[in-house]
Each structure stands twice: as structure tokens, then as C-alpha cells.
C-alpha positions, 0 to 999 in steps of 0.5 A: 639491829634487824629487820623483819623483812626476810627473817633476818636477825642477829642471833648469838649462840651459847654452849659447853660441851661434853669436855667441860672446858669453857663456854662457845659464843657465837653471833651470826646473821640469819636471813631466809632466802627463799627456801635458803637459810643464809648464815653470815658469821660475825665472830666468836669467842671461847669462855672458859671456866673458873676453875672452881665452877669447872671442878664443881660440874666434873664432880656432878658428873655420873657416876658420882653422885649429886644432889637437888642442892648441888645441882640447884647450885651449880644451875645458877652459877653456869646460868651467871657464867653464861650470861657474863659469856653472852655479854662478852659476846655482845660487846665484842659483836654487837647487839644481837634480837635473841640468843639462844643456848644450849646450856651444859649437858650433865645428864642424858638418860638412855635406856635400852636405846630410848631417850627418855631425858635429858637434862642441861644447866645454865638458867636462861633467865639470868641470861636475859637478865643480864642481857635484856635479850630473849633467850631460847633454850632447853632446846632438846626435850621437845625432840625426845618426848616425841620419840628422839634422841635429843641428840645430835641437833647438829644434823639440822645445821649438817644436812642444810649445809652440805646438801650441795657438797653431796649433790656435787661429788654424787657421794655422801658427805659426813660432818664429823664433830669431835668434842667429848663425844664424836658425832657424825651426820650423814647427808646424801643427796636427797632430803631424806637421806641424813642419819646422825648419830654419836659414835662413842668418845672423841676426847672425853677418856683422853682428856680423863686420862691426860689429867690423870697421867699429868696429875691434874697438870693438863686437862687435855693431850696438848697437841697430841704429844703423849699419843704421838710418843707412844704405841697402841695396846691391842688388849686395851683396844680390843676391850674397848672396841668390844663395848655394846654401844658401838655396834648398837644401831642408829639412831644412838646418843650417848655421853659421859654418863657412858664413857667416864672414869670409871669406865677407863678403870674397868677397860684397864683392870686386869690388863698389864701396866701401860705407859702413860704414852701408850695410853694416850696413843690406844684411846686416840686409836679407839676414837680414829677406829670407831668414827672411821669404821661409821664413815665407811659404813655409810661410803662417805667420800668426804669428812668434814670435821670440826670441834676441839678434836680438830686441834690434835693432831695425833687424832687426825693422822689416826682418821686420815690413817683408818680413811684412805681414799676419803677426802678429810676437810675442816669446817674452816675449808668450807668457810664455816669456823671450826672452832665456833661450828657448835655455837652458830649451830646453837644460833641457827637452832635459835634462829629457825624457832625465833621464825617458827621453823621445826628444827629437829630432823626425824631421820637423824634424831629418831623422832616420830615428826619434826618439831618446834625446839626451845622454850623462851625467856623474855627480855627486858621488853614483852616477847615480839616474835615475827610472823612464822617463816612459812614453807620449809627450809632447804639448804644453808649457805655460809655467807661473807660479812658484807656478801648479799645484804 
């Protein structure tokens, strides 16, 4: 295992994303260097769903209705699912001194732009039951109850990450994630300067409307291929873009209690029959014309993107389309693995609350301070937390496995 000397630990990382697809594990090194955090990746894997307990989620979601049974239910079954994912992990990598998950989101409650909760399932206790391993979750409410959004953490990684990036060209750097919802984060070239932010849909309606148009056959636009064939529909496009939440000012989180089938429904009524191509191609424009639009707000020269939305290529031919002049890069390129990008994040949020350190970032969430994030479940052995880390971290590097041990 690890060793308290410089804080370092092996953290696994556990999430599922607003698309409902699986669960990301993922295990890292995490060592403090000063005021660096140095994160070395060791591997990652995806787990998907049964498609019984996925199915059971999508219909929890609003606007359907639930109940305290279904979701009482469905707590525990994602819990067992996550734990069997961090058991995988841990057998595939190695033992690990705390995991930490995010859960699965099913409802973030806003209301006239304040966050006022927010609520992620998997019991981390069936984790640690299974594991032996002390669990950090339920790591947004802290952020919101102190005026936040709750949303996006992935700014703590973002800012202490491509803070270099953006000292080295002069010009902002925005880290782009494309799940069910695309957020982005804005890192300039001083500590102050990060906003973060969702920026409405990436694949939540275009993975609604590929099961739809596909009869359930697919869940997602596999490779972009229904876009790719078809043609934008301006009326379609106009409504969309008109929706108040895009032009809403920052700080701002949404989700799918926002943009779900019955928002597609009424985006659509009214207007002429589309094509199941033309469909496909307009909801991949909306989320190209939306992030685009946030990224030259902010005059980003560099686009880091990450998430399943990375894997469509439709979806990015529409960015690099609506940013020219703007350097589109991968999380890979800089060596942090795209597809893995939200659970180290999940690892380093861990991490920084294991050693004591605030995660949260007041300019990005919109919370009146920075806070300790997370609520821990004991392992098998009583809780042994490490002396608090102590001064504040600055930056982030991506190690090598073997580099600077």
C-alpha cells in the first residue's frame, strides 16, 4: 500500500454520468509535492449496467414520477452495482487506502438559478462492505448548502491541471466534458480566474432521440452516423437555442431534470416531420452551437475536451466547425485518459478530503467559501485519517506510472 509520507495514497474513483450508461473506476496515485498535486494514473475501466437496473433509473427519472420505495430500492442496487465496479477495480489494479464516488445523480434541484439539492444514489456502505475500504461520498452537498451549485467539481481538477497550459499560450484554456450534460471550465492565468459552468445538453437528447428513433435498438448515435447523414433543421435549432437556460448567467447547473424527453416532445410539436437523420444532426448542432458560443465568450484558444461525446465524431466536426481559429485537443493529448477523466476526478476530489484539503472552488461553483467535500464510511478497520495536508494546492500534474516515485 502507501505511505503517509507526502500524502501519498491510492485512491479508486467511482461515477455514473448523467447518460445512465455504466459506472467509471478509476485508480490513481495521489502524492503532494509542495503546493503540487501530482496524479499518476493506473488504470481505468467502464461497468456497464444490468439492463434491468439501467431501465429501472431512466424511469426514476423526472419528469416521471418515483416514489420513497423506488427509490429506496434502486439506492441499494446502484450501491451493490458500485461496489462490485470498485471490486473489479481493485482487482484489476491493486489495492487501493480510500475510494471515493460520486454516486448516480437522478435529481439536482434549482430554482430560479439557486441550488437548493441534490440528490446521488449508490449507498456507500455497501461499498465499503464489500471492499474493506473507507468510502468518501456524497460529495456535493457541502458546496451547495454554502451557496454553490454543487456542480461542476470538475473545475477543482481543470483549474489545477491547466493552469500551466494557460500561463504558457497567454490565453484561456477551457476543459470541455461532454456527458449527458456539457460543462466546461474556464482556467485563465491567475488562481482567481476559473468559471465553470454546464452549458446545457451534450448527449442526454441525442441519446433520448437515437433510442427512440432506433426503437430502443440503440442508446446512443454510435459514431455519429445518423447526424453525419442528415441536415440541420433551423426551426428545430432556433427553438432549442431560444430555451432561457442557455442565455442564464454564470454560475449555472442543470441536468436531465431539464432536458428530457418531454422537453424534446415540446421542442418538436408543432413543427414539420423530421427525418430521424435530421434530428440527430440538428440536437448534435445545438450542443456544437451552445458550447462553442461559452468558449468564445470566455476567448478560449485552446479546448480541451473529454467524455463519451469525445467518441462522436459528428459532435466534434460541429465544434471544430463553430471554433475556428481555436485549438480542439483531448484530455489524452495531454496525458490524462479521456475516457476515464471524470472518475480520476472522483479520485482526486477523494484525495484532497482524505488529506483534509477544501475541494470546491467559489468561483466556479458559486459558493460563498471553499469547503471540505464528502462524508465518510469506515472500512473494515476504524477511520485513520492522515494529519490535514496543510497550505494550499496549486497545480496538478499527470504523472507516468513509475515517474518521480
Amino acid at each position: 500500500m502507501t505511505t503517509r509520507a507526502g500524502h501519498r495514497f491510492r485512491v479508486l474513483g467511482l461515477l455514473s454520468g448523467t447518460s445512465v450508461d455504466g459506472i467509471d473506476v478509476a485508480v490513481a496515485e495521489l502524492r503532494a509535492d509542495g503546493a503540487t498535486v501530482v496524479l499518476t494514473p493506473l488504470g481505468e475501466l467502464d461497468v456497464p449496467y444490468a439492463e434491468e437496473l439501467r431501465e429501472g433509473l431512466l424511469d426514476a427519472l423526472p419528469p416521471r414520477p418515483s416514489s420513497a420505495e423506488q427509490l429506496t430500492v434502486l439506492d441499494t442496487l446502484v450501491g451493490q452495482a458500485f461496489a462490485e465496479a470498485a471490486s473489479q477495480g481493485i482487482e484489476r489494479y491493486g489495492p487501493v487506502d480510500v475510494i471515493a464516488s460520486l454516486g448516480q445523480t437522478v435529481y439536482h434541484w434549482v430554482s430560479g438559478g439557486v441550488a437548493l439539492g441534490t440528490l446521488q444514489l449508490g449507498q456507500p456502505a455497501w461499498i465499503a462492505e464489500r471492499t474493506g475500504v473507507p468510502v468518501i461520498a456524497d460529495l456535493r452537498i457541502r458546496d451547495i448548502t454554502a451557496g454553490g451549485q454543487g456542480a461542476p467539481l470538475a473545475s477543482t481538477l481543470d483549474a489545477l491541471w491547466l493552469r500551466g497550459l494557460a500561463e504558457e499560450t497567454g490565453r484561456p484554456v477551457a476543459a470541455l466534458n461532454l456527458g449527458g450534460i456539457a460543462n466546461i471550465t474556464v482556467v485563465g492565468q491567475s488562481d482567481a480566474a476559473v468559471l465553470a459552468y454546464d452549458t446545457g445538453p451534450a448527449n442526454a437528447l441525442l441519446d433520448i432521440a437515437a433510442a427512440r428513433v432506433t426503437d430502443g435498438a440503440q442508446h446512443a448515435d454510435l459514431d455519429g452516423r445518423l447526424a453525419l447523414a442528415g441536415t440541420v433543421r433551423p426551426d428545430l435549432l432556433d427553438r432549442l437555442v431560444a430555451d432561457p437556460y442557455f442565455a442564464a448567467a454564470a454560475p449555472k447547473s442543470t441536468g436531465k431534470e431539464h432536458f428530457h424527453s418531454g422537453y424534446l416532445d415540446a421542442a418538436l410539436d408543432g413543427l414539420p416531420p423530421l427525418s430521424a437523420e435530421d434530428l440527430l444532426a440538428t440536437l448534435t448542432e445545438l450542443t456544437a452551437v451552445t458550447v462553442a458560443a461559452e468558449c468564445r465568450r470566455h476567448g478560449a484558444a485552446t479546448v480541451v475536451a473529454s467524455g463519451g461525446g469525445v467518441a462522436n465524431p459528428a459532435v466534434l466536426a460541429a465544434l471544430a466547425r463553430h471554433l475556428p481559429g481555436v485549438a480542439l485537443r483531448t484530455s489524452d493529448d495531454l496525458g490524462l485518459p479521456g475516457a476515464g477523466k471524470e472518475a480520476y476526478l472522483t479520485a482526486l476530489l477523494g484525495w484532497l478530503g482524505w488529506c483534509g484539503v477544501p475541494a470546491s472552488l467559489p468561483s466556479a461553483t458559486g459558493a460563498r467559501g471553499p469547503r471540505l467535500l464528502g462524508a465518510l464510511t469506515p472500512g473494515a478497520a476504524p477511520l485513520d485519517l492522515p494529519a490535514p495536508l496543510g497550505g494550499t494546492v496549486t497545480r496538478l500534474r499527470v504523472a507516468e506510472v513509475g515517474a518521480g516515485r
